[in-house]
N, C-alpha and C positions, 0 to 999 in steps of 0.2 A: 808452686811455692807461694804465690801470691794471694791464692785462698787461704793459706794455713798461718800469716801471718797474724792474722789476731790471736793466737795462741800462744805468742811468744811477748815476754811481758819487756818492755821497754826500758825497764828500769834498771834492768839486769843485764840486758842483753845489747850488744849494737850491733843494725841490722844494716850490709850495704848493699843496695839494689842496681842496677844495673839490666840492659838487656842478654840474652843470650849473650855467647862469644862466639858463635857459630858464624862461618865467614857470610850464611846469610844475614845476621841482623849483627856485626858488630860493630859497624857505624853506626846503628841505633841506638849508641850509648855505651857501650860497653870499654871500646877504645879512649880514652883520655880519662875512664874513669876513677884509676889510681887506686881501684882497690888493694893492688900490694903492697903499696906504702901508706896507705891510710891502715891497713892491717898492721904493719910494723910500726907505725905510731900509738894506736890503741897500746900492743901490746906492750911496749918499751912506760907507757901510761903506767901502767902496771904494773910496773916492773918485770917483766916480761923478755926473755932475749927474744930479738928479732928475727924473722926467716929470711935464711938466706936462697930467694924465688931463684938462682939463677941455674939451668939444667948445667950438667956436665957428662957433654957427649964426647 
């Protein structure tokens, strides 16, 4: 993903990085990274209704 990144125009788009979440590298950034709710802010930005992330098992 990280190669393909210059094809995706900045202006347009918001892009959030992170490492894997794979229990090998998700201390390496992925954990505290808040990508679910930095997603529901953008979108709510937007007016946008929110994802509701939470599973129902």
């Amino acid at each position: 993903a990280q190669e393909k990144q210059g094809l995706i125009d900045a202006t347009k788009h918001h892009v959030l990085k992170a490492a894997h979440p794979s229990p090998l590298s998700a201390h390496n950034g992925f954990f505290g990274s808040k990508h679910f709710s930095k997603t529901n802010q953008l979108l709510m930005q937007h007016e946008q209704k929110p994802i509701d992330w939470k599973l129902s098992i």
